[in-house]
C-alpha positions in Angstrom: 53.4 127.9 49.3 53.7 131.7 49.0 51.1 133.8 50.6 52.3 137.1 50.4 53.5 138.7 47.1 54.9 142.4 47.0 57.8 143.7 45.3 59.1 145.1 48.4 59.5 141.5 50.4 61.7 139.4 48.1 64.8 137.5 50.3 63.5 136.7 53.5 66.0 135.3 55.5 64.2 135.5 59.0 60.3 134.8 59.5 58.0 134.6 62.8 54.8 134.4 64.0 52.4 135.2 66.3 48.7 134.5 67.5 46.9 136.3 69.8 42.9 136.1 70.1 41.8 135.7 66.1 44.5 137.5 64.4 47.7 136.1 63.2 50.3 138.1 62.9 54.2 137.6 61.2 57.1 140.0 60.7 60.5 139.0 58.9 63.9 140.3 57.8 64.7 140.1 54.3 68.4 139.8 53.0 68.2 143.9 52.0 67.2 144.6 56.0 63.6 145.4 55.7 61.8 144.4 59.0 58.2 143.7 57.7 54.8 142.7 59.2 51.2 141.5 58.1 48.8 140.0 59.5 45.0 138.0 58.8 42.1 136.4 60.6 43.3 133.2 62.0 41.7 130.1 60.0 42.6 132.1 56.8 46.0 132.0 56.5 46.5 129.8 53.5 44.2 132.4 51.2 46.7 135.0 50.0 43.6 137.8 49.6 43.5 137.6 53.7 46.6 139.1 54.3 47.0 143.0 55.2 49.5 144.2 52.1 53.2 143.8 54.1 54.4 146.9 55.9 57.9 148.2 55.9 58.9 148.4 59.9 62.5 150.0 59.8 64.9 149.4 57.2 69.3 148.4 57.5 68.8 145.9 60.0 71.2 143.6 60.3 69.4 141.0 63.1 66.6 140.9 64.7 65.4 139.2 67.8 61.8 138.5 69.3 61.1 138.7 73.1 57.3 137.4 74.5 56.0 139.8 76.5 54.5 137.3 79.2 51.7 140.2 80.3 50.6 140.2 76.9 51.2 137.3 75.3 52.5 139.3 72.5 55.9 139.4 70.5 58.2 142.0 71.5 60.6 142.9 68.6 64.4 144.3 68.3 66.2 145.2 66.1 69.9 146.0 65.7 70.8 148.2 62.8 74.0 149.0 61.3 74.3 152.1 63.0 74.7 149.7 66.2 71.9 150.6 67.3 69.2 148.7 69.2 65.7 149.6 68.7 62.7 148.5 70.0 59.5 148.4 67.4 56.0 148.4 69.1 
């Protein structure tokens, strides 16, 4: 089932999720290196309308890794680009 459809996120190759209070939330890496995220009201996820159009984190990424921040209960995300860089996107 697709949910999201937008030019822009074709090739994903990396997908995650996460929930915190009523709001889901997932990011993923395409095969171009576009770090994305969106997000919807839990208990809507399977209505494509729901979801917040995709938004373009950092582009050239070559992998990215998720950390749970254990205070927050959130999803900490880095990413290394080709530059060999490591960057951390809040």
């Amino acid at each position: 089932m697709q949910i999201i459809s937008d030019d822009s996120i074709v090739d994903v190759v990396l997908l995650g999720a996460n929930l915190a209070g009523n709001q889901l939330s997932i990011w993923g890496r395409t095969d171009a290196g576009v770090v994305f995220y969106s997000r919807c009201a839990l208990g809507s996820q399977s209505d494509p309308t729901a979801w917040s159009a995709p938004i373009p984190l950092v582009t050239g990424v070559d992998q990215l890794a998720t950390m749970l921040d254990l205070s927050t209960g959130a999803s900490v995300l880095y990413s290394h680009t080709s530059g060999q860089q490591v960057v951390k996107l809040q």
